[in-house]
Backbone as CSV, one residue per row, in Angstrom:
resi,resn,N_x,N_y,N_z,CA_x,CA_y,CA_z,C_x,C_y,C_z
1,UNK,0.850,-1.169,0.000,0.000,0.000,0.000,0.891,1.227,0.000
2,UNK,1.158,1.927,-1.087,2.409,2.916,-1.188,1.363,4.033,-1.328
3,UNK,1.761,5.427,-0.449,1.117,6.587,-0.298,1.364,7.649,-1.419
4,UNK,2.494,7.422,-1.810,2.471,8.488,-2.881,3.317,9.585,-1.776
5,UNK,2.643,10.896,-2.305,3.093,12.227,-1.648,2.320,12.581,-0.837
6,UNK,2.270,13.352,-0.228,1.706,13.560,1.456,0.502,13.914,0.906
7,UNK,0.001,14.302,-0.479,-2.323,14.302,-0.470,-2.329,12.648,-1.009
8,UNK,-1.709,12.067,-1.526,-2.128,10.928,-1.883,-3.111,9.700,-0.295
9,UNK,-2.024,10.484,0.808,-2.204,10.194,2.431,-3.492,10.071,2.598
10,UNK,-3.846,11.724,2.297,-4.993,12.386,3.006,-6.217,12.187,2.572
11,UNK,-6.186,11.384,0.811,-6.880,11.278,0.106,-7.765,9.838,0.501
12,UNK,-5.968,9.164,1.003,-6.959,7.402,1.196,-7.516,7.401,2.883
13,UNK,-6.770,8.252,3.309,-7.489,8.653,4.858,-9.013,8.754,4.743
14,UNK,-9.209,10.030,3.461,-11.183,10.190,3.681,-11.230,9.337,3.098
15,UNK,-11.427,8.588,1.960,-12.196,7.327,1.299,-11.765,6.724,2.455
16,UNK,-10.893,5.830,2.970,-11.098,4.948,4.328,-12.405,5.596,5.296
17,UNK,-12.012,7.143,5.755,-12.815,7.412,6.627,-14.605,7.397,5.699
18,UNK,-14.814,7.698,5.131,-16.307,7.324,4.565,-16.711,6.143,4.065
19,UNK,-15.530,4.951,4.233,-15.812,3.843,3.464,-16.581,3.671,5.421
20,UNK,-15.923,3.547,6.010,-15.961,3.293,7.892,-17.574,3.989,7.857
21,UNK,-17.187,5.478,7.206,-19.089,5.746,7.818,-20.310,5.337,7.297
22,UNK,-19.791,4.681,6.213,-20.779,3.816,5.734,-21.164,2.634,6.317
23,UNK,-20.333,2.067,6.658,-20.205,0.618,7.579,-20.734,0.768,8.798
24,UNK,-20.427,1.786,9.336,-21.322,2.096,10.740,-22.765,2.265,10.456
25,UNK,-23.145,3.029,9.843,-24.303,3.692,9.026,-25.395,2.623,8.954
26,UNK,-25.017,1.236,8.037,-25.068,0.394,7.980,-25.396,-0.986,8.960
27,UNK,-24.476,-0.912,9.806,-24.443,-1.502,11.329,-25.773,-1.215,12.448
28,UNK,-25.448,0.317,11.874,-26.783,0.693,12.836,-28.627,0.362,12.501
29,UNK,-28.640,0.278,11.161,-29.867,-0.033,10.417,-29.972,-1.645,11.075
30,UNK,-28.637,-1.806,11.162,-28.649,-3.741,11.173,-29.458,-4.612,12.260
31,UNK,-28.644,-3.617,13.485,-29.000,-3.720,14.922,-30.791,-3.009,15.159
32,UNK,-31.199,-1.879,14.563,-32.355,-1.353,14.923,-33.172,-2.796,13.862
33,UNK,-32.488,-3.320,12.993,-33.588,-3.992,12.088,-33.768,-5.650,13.758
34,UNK,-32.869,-5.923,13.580,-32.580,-6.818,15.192,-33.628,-6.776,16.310
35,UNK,-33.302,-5.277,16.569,-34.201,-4.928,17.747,-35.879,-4.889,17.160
36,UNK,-35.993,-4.172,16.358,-37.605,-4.603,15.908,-37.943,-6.185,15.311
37,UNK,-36.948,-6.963,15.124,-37.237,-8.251,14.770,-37.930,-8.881,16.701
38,UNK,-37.101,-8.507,17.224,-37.049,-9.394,19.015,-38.282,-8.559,18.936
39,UNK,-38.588,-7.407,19.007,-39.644,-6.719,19.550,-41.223,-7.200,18.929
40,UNK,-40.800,-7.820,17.720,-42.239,-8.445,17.153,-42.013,-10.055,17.698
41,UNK,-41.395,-10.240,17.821,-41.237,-12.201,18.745,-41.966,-11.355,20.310
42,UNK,-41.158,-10.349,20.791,-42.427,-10.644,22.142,-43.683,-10.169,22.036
43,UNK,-43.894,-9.704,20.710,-45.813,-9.580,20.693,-45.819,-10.634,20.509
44,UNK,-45.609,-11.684,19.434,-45.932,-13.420,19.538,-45.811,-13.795,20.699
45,UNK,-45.073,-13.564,21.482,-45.288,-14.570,22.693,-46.327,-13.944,23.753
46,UNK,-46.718,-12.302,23.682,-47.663,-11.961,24.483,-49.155,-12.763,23.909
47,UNK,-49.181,-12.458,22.589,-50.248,-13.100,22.203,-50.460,-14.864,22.040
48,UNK,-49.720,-15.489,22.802,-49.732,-17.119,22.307,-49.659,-17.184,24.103
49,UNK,-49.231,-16.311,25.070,-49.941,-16.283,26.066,-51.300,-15.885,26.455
50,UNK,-51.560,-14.688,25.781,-52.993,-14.440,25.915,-53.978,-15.316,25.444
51,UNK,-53.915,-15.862,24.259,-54.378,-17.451,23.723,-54.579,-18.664,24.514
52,UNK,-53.559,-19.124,25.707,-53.569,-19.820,26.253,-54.379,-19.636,27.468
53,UNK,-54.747,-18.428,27.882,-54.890,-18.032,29.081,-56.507,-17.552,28.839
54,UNK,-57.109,-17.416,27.661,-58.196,-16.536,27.348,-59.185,-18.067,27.066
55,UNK,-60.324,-17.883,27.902,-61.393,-18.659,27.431,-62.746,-17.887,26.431
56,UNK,-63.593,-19.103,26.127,-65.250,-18.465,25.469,-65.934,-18.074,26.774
57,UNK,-66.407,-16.866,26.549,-66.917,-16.339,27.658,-65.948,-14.884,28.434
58,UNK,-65.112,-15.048,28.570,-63.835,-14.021,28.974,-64.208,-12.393,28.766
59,UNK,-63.938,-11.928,29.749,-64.068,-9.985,29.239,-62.564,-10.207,28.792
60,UNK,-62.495,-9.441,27.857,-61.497,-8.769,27.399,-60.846,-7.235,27.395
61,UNK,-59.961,-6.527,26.745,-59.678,-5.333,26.763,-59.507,-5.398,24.894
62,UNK,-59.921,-4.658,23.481,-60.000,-5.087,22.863,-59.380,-3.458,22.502
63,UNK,-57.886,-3.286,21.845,-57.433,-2.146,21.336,-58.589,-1.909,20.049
64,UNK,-58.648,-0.331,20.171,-59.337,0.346,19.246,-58.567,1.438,18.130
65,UNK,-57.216,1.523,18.846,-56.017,2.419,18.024,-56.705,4.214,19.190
66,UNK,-55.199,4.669,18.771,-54.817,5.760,19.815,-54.733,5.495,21.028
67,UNK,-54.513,4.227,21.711,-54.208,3.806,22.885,-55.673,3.716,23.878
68,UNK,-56.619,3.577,22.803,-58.078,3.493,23.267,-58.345,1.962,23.416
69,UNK,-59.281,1.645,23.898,-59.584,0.011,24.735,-60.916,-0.023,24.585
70,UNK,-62.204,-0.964,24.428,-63.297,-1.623,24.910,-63.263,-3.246,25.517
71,UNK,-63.935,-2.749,26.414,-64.142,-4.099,27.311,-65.455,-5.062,25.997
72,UNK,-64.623,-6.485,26.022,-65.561,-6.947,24.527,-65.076,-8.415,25.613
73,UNK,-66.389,-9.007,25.108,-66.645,-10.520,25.330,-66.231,-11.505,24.178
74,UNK,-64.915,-12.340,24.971,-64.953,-13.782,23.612,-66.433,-14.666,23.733
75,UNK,-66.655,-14.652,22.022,-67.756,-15.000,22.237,-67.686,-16.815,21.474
76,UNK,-66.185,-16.504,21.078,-65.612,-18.422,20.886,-63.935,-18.222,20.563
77,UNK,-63.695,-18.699,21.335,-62.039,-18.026,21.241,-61.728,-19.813,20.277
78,UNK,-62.662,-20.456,19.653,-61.816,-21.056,18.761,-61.944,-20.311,17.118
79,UNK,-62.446,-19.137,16.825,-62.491,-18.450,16.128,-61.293,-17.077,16.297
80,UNK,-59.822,-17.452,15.928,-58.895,-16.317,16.093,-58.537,-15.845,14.735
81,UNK,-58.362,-14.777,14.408,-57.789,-13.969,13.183,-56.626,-13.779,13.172
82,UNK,-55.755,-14.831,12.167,-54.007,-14.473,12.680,-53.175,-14.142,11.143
83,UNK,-52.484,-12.522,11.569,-51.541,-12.621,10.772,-50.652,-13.721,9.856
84,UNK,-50.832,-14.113,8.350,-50.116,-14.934,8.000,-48.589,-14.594,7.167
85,UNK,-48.683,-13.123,6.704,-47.285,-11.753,6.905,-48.501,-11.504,4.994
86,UNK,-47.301,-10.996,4.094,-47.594,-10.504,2.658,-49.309,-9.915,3.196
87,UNK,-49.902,-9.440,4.334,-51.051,-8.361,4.309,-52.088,-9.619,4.002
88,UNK,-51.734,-11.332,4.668,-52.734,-12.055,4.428,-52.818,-12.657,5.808
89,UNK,-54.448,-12.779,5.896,-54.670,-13.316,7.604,-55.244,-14.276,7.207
90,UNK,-55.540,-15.275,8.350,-56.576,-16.798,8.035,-56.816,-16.773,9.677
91,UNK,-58.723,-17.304,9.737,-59.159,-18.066,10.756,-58.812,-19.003,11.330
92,UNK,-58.295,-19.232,12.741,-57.904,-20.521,13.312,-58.479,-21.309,14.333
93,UNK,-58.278,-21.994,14.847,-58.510,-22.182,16.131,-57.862,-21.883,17.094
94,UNK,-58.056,-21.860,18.117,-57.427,-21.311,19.289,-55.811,-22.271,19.266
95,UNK,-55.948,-23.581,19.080,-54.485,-24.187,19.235,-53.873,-23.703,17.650
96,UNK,-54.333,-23.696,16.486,-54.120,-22.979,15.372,-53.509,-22.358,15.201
97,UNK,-53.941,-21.168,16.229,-53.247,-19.501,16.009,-52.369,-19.595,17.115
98,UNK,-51.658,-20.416,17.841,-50.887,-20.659,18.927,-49.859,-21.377,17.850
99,UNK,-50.090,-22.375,17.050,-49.626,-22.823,16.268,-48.473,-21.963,15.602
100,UNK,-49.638,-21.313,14.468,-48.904,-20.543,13.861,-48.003,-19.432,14.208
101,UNK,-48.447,-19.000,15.219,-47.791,-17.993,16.207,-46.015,-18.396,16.379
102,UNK,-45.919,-19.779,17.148,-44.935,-20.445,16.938,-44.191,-20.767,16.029
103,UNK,-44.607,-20.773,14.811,-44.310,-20.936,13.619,-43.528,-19.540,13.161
104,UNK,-44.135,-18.436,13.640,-43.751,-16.761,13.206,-42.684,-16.614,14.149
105,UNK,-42.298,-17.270,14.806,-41.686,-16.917,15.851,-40.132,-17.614,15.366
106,UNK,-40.299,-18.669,15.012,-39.267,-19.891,14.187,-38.647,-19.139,13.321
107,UNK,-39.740,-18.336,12.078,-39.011,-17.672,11.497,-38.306,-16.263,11.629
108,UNK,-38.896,-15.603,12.930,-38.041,-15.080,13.231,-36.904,-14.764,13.620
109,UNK,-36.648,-16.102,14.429,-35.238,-16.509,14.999,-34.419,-16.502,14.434
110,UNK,-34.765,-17.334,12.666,-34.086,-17.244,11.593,-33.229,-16.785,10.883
111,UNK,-34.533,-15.000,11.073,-33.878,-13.810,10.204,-33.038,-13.070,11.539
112,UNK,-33.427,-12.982,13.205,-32.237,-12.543,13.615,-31.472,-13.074,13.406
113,UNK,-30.922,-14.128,13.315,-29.989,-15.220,13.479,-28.817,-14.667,11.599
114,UNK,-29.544,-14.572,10.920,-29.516,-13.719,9.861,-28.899,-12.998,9.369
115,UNK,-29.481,-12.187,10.436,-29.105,-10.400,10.622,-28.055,-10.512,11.578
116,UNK,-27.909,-11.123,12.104,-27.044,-10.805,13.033,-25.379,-11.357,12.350
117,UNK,-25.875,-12.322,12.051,-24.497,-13.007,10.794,-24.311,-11.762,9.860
118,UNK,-25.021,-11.008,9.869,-24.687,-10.147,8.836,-23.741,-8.514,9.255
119,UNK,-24.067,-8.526,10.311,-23.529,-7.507,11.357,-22.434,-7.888,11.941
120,UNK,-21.910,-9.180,11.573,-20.677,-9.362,12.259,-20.216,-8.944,10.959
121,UNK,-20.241,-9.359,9.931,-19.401,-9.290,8.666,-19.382,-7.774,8.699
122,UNK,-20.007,-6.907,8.821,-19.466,-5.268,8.787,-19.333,-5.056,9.527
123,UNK,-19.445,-5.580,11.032,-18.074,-4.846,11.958,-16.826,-5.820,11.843
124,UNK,-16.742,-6.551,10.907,-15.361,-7.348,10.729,-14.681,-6.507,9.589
125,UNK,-15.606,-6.110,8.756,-14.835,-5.162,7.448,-14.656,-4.197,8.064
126,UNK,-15.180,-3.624,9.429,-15.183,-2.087,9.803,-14.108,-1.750,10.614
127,UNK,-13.686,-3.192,11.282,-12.386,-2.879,11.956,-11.385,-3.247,10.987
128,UNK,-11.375,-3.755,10.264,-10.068,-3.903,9.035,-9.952,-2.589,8.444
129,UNK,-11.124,-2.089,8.026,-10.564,-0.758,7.355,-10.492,-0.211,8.443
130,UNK,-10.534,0.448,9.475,-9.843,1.205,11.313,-8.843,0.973,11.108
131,UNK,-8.131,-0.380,10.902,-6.919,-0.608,10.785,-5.789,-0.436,9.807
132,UNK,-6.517,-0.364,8.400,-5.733,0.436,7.648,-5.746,1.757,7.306
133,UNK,-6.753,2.548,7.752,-7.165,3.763,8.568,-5.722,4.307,9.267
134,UNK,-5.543,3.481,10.182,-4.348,3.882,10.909,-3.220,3.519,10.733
135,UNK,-2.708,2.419,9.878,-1.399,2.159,9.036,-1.208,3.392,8.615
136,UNK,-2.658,3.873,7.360,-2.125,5.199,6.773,-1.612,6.383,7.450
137,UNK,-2.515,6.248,8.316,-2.347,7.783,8.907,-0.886,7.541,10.063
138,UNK,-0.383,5.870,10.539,1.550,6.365,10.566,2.072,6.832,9.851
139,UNK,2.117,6.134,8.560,2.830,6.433,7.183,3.097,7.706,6.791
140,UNK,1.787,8.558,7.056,1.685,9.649,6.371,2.388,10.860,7.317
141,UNK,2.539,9.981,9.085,3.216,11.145,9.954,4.731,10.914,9.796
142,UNK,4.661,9.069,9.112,6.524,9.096,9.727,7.212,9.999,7.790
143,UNK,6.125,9.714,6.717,6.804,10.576,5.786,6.924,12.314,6.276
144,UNK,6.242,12.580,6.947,5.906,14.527,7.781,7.115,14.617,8.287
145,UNK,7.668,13.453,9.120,8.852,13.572,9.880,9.921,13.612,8.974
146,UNK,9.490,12.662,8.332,11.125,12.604,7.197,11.544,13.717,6.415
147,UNK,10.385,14.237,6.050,10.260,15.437,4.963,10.845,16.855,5.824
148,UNK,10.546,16.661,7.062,11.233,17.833,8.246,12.294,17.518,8.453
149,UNK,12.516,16.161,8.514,14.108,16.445,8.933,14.890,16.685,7.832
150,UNK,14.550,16.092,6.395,15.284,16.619,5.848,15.369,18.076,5.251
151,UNK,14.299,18.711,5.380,14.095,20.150,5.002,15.226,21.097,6.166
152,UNK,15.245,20.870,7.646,15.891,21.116,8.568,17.384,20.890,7.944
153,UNK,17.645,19.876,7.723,19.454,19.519,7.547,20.215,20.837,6.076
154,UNK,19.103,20.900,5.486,19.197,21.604,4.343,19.719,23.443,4.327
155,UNK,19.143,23.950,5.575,19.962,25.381,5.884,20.899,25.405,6.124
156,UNK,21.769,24.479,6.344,23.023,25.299,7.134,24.215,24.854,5.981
């Protein structure tokens, strides 16, 4: 990796340094995509508890959106409406939609499992380029030094 003259330095310094802020940039989408993956596994598991725990007959609390609620009666909790993802739902039965629930949950593990393989690989490229990040930026101080001392020896 030969620097050239002291901008050739400064030049692979920023492309290193924006190749890095991309990679972070990147990293961070990775981890927030992570965290909303876990965060939809514990609505599956709130709801495959509430399933288990909810009989025919039961008051409920039944969201209405804006953080609004009605108290609503199961009136056959083997009739559940469950997300199947692509904006398609299907009727189940109560062990059904516990079922499938489990099933959403499998594949979630999946894609963290995934994602997360994928986030090692750019903080593995992200500390390699850090590291030649900072090769350059010796290089470029011990040529500063050289270039002074010999500019120094040169007056007298």
């Amino acid at each position: 990796m030969s620097l050239g003259g002291g901008g050739g330095g400064r030049q692979q310094l920023q492309e290193l340094s924006q190749q890095i802020q991309a990679l972070e940039e990147e990293q961070a989408e990775l981890e927030a995509e992570v965290e909303s993956l876990r965060e939809e596994k514990r609505e599956a598991d709130e709801a495959i508890e509430a399933l288990n725990t909810i009989e025919t007959g039961s008051t409920v609390q039944v969201p209405v959106g804006g953080g609004a609620y009605v108290r609503a009666e199961v009136e056959d909790i083997d009739e559940v409406i469950v997300e199947l993802g692509a904006d398609y739902s299907a009727e189940r039965t109560q062990e059904g939609a516990v079922e499938s629930l489990e099933a959403k949950k499998e594949t979630l593990d999946e894609r963290i499992e995934d994602v997360r393989e994928e986030l090692a690989e750019v903080e593995e490229e992200s500390a390699q380029l850090e590291q030649q990040a900072q090769q350059a930026q010796q290089q470029m101080m011990q040529q500063q030094m050289q270039q002074s001392q010999g500019q120094g020896g040169d007056g007298e």
